[in-house]
C-alpha positions as CSV (number, residue, x, y, z in Angstrom):
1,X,0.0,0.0,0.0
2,X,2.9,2.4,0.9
3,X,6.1,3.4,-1.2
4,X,9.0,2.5,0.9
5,X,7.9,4.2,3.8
6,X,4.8,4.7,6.3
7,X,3.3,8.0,6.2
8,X,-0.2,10.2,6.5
9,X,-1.8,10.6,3.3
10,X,-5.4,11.5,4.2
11,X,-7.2,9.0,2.0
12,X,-9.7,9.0,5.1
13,X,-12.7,7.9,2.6
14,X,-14.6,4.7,3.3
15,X,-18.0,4.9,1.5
16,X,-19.1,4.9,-2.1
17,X,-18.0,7.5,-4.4
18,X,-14.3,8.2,-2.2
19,X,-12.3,5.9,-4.0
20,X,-10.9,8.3,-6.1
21,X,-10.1,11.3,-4.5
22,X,-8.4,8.7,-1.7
23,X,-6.2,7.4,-4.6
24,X,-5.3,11.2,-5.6
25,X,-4.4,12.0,-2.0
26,X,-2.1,8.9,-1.7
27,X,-0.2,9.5,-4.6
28,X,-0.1,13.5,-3.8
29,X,1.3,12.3,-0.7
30,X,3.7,9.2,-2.0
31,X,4.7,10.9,-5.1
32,X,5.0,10.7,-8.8
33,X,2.4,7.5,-10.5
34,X,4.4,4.4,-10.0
35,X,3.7,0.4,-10.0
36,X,5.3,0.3,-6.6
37,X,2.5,1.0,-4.7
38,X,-1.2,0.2,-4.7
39,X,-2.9,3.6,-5.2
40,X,0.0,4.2,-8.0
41,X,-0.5,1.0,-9.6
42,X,-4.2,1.1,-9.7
43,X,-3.6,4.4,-11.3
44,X,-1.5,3.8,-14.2
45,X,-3.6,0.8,-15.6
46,X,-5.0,1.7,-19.1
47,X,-7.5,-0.8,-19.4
48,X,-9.6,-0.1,-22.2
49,X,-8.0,2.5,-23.8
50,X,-9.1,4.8,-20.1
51,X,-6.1,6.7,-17.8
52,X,-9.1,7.5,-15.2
53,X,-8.5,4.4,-12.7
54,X,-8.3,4.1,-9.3
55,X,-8.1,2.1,-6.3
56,X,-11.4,1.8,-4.5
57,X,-12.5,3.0,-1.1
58,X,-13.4,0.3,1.7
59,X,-17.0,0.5,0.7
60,X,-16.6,-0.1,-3.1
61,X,-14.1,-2.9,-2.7
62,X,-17.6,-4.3,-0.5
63,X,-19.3,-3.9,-3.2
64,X,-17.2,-5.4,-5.2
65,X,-16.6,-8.4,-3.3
66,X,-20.4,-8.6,-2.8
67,X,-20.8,-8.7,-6.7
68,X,-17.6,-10.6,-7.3
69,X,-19.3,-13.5,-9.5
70,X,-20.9,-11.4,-12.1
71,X,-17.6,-9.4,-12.5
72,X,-15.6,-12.2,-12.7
73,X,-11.7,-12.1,-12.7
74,X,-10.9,-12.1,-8.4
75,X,-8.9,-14.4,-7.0
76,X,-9.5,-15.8,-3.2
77,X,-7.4,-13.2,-1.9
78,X,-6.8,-9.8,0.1
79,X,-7.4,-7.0,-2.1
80,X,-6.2,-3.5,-0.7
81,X,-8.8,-0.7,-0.5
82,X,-7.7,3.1,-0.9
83,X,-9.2,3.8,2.5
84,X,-6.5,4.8,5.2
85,X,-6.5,3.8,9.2
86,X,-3.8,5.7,10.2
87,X,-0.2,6.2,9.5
88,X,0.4,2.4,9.7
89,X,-2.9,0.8,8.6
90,X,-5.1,0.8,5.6
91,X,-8.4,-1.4,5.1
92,X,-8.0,-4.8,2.9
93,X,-11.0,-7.3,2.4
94,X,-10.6,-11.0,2.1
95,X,-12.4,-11.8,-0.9
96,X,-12.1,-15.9,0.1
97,X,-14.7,-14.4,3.1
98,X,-15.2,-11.3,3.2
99,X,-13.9,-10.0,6.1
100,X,-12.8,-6.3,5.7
101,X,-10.1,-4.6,8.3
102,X,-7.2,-3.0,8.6
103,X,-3.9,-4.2,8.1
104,X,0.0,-2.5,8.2
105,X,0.5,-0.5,5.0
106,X,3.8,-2.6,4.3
107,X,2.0,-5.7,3.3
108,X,1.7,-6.6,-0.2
109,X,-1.9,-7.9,-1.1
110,X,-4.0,-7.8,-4.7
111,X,-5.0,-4.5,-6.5
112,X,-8.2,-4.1,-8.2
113,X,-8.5,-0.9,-10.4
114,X,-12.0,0.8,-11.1
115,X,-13.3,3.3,-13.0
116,X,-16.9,4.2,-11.6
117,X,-19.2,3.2,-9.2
């Protein structure tokens, strides 16, 4: 979730319709668009021919998970949300169960980009 090092980036968002101003915040606050990081990653996927992705909140990964057999394509896995704890924890969610809380920032789990909710 983090570049190389833990810090405060104010992607406090959790429900529908945050995601993407949480992924701007985190990579205002971890730098330049990179693959090194989940926000930054999410972000520079062109899928489709589109440059407007980004890593969902806690609530939209939810509804992701919740909807995960008609979109097809998730593995039984944590997927990271764009929803920040505090300066050492950001929300994942199982998708093998469901269950959705926050884990440290330095731990590397799935990515799954969206456009719009």
């Amino acid at each position: 979730w983090h570049n190389g090092t833990n810090k405060i980036t104010g992607a406090k968002g959790i429900v529908i319709g945050t995601g993407f101003a949480n992924t701007n915040s985190i990579i205002s606050a971890q730098g330049e668009t990179t693959t090194s990081y989940a926000a930054g990653l999410a972000r520079a996927y062109k899928g489709g021919g589109y440059d407007d992705w980004f890593l969902p909140s806690k609530d939209e990964l939810n509804k992701l998970y919740i909807n995960k057999v008609i979109i097809g394509g998730f593995v039984n896995n944590n997927y990271w949300s764009s929803s920040e704890k505090d300066f050492e924890f950001a929300y994942k969610l199982n998708f093998t169960n469901g269950d959705q809380n926050a884990n440290n920032k330095v731990n590397v789990f799935y990515v799954r980009a969206i456009r719009a909710f």
